[in-house]
VEXDREN-2710 file (C-alpha; in Angstrom, 1 decimal):
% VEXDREN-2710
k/r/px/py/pz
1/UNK/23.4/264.8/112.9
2/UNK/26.6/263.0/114.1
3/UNK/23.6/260.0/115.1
4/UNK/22.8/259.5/111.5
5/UNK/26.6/258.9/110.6
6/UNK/27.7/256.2/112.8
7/UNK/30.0/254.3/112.2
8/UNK/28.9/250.6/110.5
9/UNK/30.6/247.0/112.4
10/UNK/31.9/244.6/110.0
11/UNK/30.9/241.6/112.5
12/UNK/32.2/238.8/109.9
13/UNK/36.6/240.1/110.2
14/UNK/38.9/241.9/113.0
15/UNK/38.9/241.2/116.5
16/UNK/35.3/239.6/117.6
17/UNK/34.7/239.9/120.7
18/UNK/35.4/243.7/121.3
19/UNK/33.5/244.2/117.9
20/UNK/30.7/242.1/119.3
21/UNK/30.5/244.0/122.5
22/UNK/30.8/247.3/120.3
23/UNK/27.8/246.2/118.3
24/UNK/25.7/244.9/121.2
25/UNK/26.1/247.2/123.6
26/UNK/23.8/250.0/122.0
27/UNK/21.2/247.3/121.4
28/UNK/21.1/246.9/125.3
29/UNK/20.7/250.1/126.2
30/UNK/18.1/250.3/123.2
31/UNK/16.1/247.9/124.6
32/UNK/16.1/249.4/128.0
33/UNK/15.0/252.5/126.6
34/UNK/12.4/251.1/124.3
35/UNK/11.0/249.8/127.8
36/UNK/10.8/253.3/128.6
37/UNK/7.8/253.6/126.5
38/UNK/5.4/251.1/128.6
39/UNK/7.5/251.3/131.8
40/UNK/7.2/254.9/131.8
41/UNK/3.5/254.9/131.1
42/UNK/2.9/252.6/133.7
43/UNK/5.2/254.3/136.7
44/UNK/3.1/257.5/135.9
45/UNK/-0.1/255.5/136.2
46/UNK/0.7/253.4/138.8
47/UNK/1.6/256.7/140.8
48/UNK/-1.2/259.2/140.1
49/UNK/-4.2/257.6/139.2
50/UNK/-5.2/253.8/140.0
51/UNK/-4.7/250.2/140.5
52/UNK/-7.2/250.2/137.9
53/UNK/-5.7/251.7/135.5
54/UNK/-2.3/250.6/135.8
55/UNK/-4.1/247.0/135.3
56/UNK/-5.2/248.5/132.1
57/UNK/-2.2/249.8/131.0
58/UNK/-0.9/246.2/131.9
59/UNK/-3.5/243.8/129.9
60/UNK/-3.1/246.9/126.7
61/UNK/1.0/245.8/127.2
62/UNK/0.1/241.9/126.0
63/UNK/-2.4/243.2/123.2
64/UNK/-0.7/245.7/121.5
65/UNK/2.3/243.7/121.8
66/UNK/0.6/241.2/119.7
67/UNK/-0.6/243.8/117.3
68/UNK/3.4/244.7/116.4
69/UNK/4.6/241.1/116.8
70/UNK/4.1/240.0/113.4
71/UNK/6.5/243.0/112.1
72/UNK/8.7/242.7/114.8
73/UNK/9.4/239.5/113.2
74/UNK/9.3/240.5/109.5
75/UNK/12.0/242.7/110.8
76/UNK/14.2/239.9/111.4
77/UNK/13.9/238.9/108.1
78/UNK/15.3/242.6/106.6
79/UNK/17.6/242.0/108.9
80/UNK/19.2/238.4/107.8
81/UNK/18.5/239.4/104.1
82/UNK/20.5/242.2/104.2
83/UNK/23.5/241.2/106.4
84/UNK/23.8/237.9/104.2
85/UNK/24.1/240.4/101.8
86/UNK/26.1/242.4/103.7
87/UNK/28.7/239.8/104.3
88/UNK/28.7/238.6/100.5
89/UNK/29.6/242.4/99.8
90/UNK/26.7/242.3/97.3
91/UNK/25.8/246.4/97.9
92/UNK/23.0/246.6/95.1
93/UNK/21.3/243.5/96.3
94/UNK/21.1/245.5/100.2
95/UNK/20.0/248.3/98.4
96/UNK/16.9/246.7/97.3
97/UNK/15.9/245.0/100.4
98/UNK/16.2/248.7/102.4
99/UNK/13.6/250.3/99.5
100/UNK/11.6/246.9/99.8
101/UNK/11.0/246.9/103.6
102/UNK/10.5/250.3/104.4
103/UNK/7.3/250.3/101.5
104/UNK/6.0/247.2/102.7
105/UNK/6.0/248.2/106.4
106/UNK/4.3/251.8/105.8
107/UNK/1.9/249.7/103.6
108/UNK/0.7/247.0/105.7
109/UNK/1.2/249.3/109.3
110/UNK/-1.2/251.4/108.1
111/UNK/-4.0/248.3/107.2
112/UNK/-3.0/246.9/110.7
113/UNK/-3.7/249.8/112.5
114/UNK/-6.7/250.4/111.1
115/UNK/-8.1/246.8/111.8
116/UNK/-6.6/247.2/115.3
117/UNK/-8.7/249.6/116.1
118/UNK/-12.0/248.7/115.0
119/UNK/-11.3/244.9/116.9
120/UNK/-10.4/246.3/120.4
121/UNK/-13.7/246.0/122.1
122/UNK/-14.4/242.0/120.9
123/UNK/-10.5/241.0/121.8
124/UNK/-10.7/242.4/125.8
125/UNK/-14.7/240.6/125.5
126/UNK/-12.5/237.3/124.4
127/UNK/-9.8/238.0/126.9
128/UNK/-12.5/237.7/129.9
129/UNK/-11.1/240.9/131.0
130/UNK/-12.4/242.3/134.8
131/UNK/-15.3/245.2/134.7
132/UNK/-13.6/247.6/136.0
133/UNK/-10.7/247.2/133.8
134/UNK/-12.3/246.9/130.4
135/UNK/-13.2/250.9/130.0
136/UNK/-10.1/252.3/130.8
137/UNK/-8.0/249.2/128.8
138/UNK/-9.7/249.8/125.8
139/UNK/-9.7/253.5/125.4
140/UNK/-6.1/253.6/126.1
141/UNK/-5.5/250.5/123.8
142/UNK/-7.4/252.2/120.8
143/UNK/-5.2/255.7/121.3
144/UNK/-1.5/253.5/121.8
145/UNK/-2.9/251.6/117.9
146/UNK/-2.4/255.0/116.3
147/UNK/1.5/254.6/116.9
148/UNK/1.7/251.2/115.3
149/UNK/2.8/252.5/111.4
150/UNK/5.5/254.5/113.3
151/UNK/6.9/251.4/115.3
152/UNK/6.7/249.5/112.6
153/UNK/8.5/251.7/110.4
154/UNK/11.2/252.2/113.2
155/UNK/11.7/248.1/113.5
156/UNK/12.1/247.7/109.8
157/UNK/14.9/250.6/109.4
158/UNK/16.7/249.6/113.0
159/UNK/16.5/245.7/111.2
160/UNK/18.6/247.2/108.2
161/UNK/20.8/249.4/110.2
162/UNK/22.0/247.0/112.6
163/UNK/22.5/244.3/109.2
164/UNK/25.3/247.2/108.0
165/UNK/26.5/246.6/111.7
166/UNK/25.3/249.8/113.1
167/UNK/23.6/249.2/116.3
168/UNK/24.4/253.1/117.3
169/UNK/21.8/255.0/115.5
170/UNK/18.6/252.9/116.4
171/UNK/20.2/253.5/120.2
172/UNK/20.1/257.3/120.2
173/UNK/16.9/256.7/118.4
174/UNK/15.6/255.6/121.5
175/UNK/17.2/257.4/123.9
176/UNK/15.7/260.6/122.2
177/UNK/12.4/259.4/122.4
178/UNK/12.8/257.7/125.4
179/UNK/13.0/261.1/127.1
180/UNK/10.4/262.4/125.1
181/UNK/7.9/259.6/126.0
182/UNK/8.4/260.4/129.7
183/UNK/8.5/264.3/129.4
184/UNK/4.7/263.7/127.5
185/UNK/3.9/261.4/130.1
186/UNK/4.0/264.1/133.2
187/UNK/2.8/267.0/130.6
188/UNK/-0.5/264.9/129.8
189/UNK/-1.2/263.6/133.7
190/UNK/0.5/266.5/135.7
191/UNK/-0.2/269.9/133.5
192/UNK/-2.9/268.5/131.4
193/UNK/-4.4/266.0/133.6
194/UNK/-5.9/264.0/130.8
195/UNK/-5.8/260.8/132.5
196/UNK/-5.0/257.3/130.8
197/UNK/-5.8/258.9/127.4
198/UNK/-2.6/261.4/128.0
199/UNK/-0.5/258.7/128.4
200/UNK/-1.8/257.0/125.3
201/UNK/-1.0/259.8/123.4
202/UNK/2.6/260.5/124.9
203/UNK/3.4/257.0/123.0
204/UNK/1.9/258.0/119.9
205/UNK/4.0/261.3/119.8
206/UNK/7.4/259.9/121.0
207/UNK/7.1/256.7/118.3
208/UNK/6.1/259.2/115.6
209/UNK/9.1/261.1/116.2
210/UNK/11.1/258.0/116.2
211/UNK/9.9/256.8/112.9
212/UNK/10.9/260.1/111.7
213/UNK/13.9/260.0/113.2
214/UNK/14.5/256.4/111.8
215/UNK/13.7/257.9/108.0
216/UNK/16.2/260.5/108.0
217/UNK/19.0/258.6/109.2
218/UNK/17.9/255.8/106.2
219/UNK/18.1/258.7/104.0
220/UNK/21.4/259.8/105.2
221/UNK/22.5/256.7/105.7
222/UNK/26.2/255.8/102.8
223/UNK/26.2/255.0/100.0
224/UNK/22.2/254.0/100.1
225/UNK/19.8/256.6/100.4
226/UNK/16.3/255.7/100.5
227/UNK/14.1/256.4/97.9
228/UNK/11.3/254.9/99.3
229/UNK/8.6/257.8/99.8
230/UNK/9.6/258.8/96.4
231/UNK/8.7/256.0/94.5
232/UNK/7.1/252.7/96.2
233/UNK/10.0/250.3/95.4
234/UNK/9.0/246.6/96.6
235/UNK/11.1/244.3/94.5
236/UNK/8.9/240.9/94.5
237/UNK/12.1/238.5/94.8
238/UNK/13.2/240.6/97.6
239/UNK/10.1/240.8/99.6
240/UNK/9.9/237.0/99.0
241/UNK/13.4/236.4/100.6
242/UNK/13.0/238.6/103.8
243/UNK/8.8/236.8/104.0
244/UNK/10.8/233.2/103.9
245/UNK/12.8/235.0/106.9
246/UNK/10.2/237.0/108.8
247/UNK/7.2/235.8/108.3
248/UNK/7.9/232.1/110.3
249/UNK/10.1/234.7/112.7
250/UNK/7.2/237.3/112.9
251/UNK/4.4/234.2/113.3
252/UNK/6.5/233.0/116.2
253/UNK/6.2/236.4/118.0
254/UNK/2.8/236.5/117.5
255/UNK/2.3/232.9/118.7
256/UNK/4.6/233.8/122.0
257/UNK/2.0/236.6/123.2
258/UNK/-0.9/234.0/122.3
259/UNK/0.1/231.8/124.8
260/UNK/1.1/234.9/126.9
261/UNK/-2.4/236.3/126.0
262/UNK/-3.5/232.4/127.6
263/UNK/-1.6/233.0/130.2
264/UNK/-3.6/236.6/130.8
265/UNK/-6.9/235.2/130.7
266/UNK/-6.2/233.4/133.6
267/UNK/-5.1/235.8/135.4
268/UNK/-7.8/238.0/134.5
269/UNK/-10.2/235.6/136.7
270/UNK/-8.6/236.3/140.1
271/UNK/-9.6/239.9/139.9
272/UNK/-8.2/243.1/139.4
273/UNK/-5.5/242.7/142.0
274/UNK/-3.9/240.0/139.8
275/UNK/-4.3/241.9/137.0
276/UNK/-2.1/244.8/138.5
277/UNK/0.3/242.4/140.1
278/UNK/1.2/240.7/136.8
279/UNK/1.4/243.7/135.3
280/UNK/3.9/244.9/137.3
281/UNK/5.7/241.9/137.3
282/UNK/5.8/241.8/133.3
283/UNK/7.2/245.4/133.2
284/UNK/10.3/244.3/135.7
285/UNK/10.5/241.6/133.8
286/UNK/11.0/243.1/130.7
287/UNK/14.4/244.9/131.8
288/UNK/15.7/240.8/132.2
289/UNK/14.1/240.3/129.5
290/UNK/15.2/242.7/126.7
291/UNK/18.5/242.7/127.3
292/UNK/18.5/238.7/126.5
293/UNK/16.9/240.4/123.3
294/UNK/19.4/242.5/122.4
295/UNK/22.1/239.9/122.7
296/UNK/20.1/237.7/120.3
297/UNK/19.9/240.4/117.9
298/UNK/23.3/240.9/117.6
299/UNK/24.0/237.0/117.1
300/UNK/21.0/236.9/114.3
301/UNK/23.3/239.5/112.5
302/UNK/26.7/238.2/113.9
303/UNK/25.8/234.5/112.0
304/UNK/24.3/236.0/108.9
305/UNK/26.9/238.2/108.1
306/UNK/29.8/235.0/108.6
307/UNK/27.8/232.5/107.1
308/UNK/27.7/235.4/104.1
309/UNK/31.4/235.1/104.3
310/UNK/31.7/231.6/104.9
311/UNK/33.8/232.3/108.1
312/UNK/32.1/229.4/110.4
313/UNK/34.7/229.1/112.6
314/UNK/34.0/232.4/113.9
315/UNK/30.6/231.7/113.9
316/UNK/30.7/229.3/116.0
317/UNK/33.2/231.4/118.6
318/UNK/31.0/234.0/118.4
319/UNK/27.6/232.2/118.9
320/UNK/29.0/230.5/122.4
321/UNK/30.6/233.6/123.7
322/UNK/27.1/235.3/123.6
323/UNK/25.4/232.3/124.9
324/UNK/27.5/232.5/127.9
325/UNK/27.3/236.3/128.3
326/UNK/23.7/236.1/128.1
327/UNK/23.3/234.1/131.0
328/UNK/25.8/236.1/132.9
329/UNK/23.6/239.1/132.6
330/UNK/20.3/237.6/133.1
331/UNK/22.0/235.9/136.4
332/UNK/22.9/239.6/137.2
333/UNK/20.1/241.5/136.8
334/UNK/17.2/238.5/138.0
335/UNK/20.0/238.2/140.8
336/UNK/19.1/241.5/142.1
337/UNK/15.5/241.6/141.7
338/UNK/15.2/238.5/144.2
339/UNK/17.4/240.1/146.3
340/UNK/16.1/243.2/146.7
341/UNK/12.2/242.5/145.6
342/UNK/10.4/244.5/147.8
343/UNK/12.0/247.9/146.9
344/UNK/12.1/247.3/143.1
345/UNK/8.7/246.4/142.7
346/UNK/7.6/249.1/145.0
347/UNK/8.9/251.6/142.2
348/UNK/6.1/250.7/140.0
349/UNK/3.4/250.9/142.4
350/UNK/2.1/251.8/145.3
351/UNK/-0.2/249.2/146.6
352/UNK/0.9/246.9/149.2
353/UNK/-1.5/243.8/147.9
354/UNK/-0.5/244.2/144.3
355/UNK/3.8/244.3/145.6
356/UNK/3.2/241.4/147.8
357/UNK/1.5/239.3/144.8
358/UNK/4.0/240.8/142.1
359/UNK/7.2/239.5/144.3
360/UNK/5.1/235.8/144.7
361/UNK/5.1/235.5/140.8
362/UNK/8.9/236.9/140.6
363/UNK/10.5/234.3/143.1
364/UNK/8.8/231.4/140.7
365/UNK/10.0/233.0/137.7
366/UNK/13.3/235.1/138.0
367/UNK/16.0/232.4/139.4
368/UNK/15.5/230.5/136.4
369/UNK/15.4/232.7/133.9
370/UNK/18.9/232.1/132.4
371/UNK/16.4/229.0/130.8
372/UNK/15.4/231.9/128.7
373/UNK/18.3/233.8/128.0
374/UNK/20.0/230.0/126.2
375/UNK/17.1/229.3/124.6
376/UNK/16.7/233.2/122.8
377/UNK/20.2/233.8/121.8
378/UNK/20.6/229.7/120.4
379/UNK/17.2/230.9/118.5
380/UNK/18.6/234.0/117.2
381/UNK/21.5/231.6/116.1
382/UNK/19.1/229.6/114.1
383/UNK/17.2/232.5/112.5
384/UNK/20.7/234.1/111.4
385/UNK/21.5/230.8/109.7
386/UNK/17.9/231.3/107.6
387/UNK/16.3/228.5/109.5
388/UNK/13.2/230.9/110.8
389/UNK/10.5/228.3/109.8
390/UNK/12.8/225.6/112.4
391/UNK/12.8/228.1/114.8
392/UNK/9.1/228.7/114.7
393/UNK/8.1/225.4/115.1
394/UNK/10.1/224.9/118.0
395/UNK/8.8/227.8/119.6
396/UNK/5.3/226.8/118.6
397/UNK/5.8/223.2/120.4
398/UNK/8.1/223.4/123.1
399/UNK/7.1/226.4/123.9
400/UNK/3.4/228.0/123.0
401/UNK/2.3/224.4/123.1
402/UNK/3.4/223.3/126.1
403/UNK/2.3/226.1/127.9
404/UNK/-0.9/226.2/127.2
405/UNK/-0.9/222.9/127.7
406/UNK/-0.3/223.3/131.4
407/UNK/-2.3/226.2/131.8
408/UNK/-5.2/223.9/130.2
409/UNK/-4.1/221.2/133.0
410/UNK/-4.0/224.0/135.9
411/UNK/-7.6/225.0/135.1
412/UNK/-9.1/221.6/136.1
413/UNK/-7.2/222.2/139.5
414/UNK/-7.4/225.0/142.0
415/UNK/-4.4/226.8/141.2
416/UNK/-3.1/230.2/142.7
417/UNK/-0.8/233.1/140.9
418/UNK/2.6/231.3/141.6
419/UNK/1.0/228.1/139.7
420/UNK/0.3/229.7/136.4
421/UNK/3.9/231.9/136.7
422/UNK/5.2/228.1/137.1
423/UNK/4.1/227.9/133.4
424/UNK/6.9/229.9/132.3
425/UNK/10.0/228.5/133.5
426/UNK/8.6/224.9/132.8
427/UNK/8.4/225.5/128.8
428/UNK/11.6/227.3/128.4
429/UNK/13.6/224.6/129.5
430/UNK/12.5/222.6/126.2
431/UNK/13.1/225.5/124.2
432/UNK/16.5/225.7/125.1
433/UNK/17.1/222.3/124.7
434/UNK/15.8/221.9/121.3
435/UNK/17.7/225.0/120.0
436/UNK/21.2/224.0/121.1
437/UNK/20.8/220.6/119.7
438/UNK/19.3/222.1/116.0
439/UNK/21.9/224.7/116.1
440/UNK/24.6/222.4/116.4
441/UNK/23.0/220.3/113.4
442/UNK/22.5/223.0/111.2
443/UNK/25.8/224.2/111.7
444/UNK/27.8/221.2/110.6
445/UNK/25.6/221.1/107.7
446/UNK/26.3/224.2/106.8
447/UNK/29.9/224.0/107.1
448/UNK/30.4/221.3/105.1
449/UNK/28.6/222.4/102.6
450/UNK/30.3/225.3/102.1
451/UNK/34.0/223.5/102.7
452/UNK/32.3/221.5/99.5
453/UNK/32.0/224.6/97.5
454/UNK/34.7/225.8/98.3
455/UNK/36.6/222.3/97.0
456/UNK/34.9/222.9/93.7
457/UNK/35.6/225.6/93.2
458/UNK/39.0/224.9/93.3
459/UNK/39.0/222.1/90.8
460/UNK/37.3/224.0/88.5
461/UNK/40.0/227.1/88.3
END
């Protein structure tokens, strides 16, 4: 399949801004596809059954989200490992960490999926979640943890591809099951009205056939095919290098949807309404959102594959071109929601309460959100340096911390909806603060360090 053969980006020589672009522009639509998974799931809810159940669907979004987060982040680290290695040209050495990754996220997707499962119940009991939420959110929450072994698997191969530069493949990857997901989703509520369990189960079959998608383009992929179902090849140096990465990267994640899963439990007090109107509001959000994601992506592998070539100059274009560009399209897209909010969040629900609510939360939110776009592309700066133990403790303080913070101070006070959205343009202001001054820092470091080397290396030929 042409898919499995496209072509890899070197990010780290030739013109970078086009090459950027070419590289990131995949990842964009990626991401909007991958939304297609939830956003999908909950436009079919939303539509035919229930307020109640597209609540569910909702509060299952921040759970399972923190079920994946941790490999979601562990993917980060395959992916500065191997585009360091990339730009250092050191082919055997990326070799190993493909073969590495890919066993130690069948492995350990497998174990989490299990536990995810049996846990369910107690975490929506902890979560204070409404009565007439909690039956349908947990059955549908159980059925959506089967697919977690086959997202995991497809994070950890699209982290290697796009560290060759190829941001194409785990694109088409989603767009192929993007389809799927929505095809299942009318099959299982229209011809086989099976409820919120169909829609559980379209996920499951469209992220299975992505993670088999993702292993035969690995194994196709020149000159390294993957050996990894062959013979279970985790080489302990390896794993430890992409851990020192993604685990800090991966325990950030999980530590965002914490204080996101804080965030939920109050909103799980006003009522089922809330529930839904949040909801709806995080799956808008999400197509601001991942798009910020995709851009930081591409500067994560962008920096690790210069700083692997000791090109830093180019780092540093590079890094404030996306910064820039990143705001620029969060002002366009968050531009057009507040313009227009009646009619875009009337396409994920019909319920004139929930709308009105959902459009409250967005006005707080949306016309700041470029705070967010600086602060995750300046973090993806950081991580692609190797600094993902800096970047989680930012994130843990200036961000997790200070929201939950707030939220802590709110609940002494009567608050309303737009109070507790306030929360989340108030902490990434910080965030974005703090990462612009430690990439600056790290970066000087870094250069002249290497300008050091370099020097030596010099005197001693």
């Amino acid at each position: 399949m042409k898919l499995m053969k496209a072509r890899n980006i070197d990010l780290s020589s030739g013109p970078m801004i086009p090459r950027m672009l070419l590289f990131m522009l995949p990842l964009i639509g990626g991401s909007i596809f991958q939304q297609l998974y939830n956003t999908a799931d909950f436009l079919f809810v939303g539509n035919l059954l229930d307020k109640h159940a597209a609540a569910a669907v909702g509060v299952a979004g921040t759970v399972t989200y923190c079920a994946i987060g941790m490999f979601m982040g562990i993917s980060v680290g395959t992916n500065v490992v191997a585009a360091r290695y990339v730009g250092e040209k050191n082919e055997a050495k990326v070799k190993k960490v493909l073969n590495t990754s890919m066993s130690f996220a069948f492995i350990f997707g497998v174990l989490m999926m299990i536990l995810a499962v049996i846990f369910t119940p107690q975490i929506y009991t902890l979560l204070n979640t409404p009565a007439d939420v909690l039956v349908d959110a947990t059955r549908y929450t159980r059925i959506f943890f089967l697919s977690l072994p086959f997202m995991i698997i497809y994070n950890m191969g699209s982290g290697f591809f796009r560290a060759r530069g190829n941001s194409s493949t785990p694109f088409w990857i989603l767009v192929i099951c993007g389809f799927l997901n929505v095809a299942l989703d009318a099959f299982f509520l229209i011809v086989v009205p099976l409820g919120i369990n169909g829609v559980a189960f379209s996920t499951v079959f469209s992220q299975m056939f992505s993670a088999a998608l993702t292993v035969a383009g690995l194994m196709r992929s020149d000159p390294f095919p993957m050996k990894v179902f062959v013979t279970w090849a985790i080489d302990r140096e390896t794993l430890a290098s992409i851990l020192r990465v993604g685990l800090p990267a991966g325990i950030q994640t999980v530590l965002i949807t914490v204080s996101n899963v804080m965030v939920q439990y109050h909103i799980n007090g006003f009522g089922g309404t809330a529930v839904a109107a949040f909801a709806t509001y995080y799956k808008l959000e999400n197509f601001v959102y991942l798009p910020i994601m995709a851009i930081s992506q591409t500067v994560t592998t962008f920096v690790a594959q210069n700083d692997g070539a000791g090109n830093y100059p180019r780092l540093w274009r590079g890094t404030v071109f996306a910064v820039l560009f990143s705001a620029a399209v969060t002002a366009v897209i968050a531009g057009l929601i507040v313009i227009f909010p009646k009619t875009v969040f009337g396409w994920f629900i019909r319920s004139d309460d929930v709308v009105a609510a959902a459009i409250s939360i967005g006005l707080v939110t949306l016309p700041f959100y470029w705070l967010s776009a600086l602060g995750e592309t300046l973090g993806g700066a950081v991580r692609g340096l190797g600094y993902a133990l800096t970047s989680m403790v930012v994130v843990v303080t200036c961000l997790c911390g200070w929201r939950i913070l707030l939220l802590t101070l709110l609940a002494q006070h009567t608050h309303t909806l737009e109070d507790i959205a306030r929360v989340y343009p108030e902490s990434w202001a910080p965030v974005a603060v703090a990462f612009a001054v430690i990439f600056c820092v790290i970066f000087r470091r870094r250069r002249k360090e290497r300008a050091k080397a370099d020097l030596e290396a010099v005197r001693e030929s």
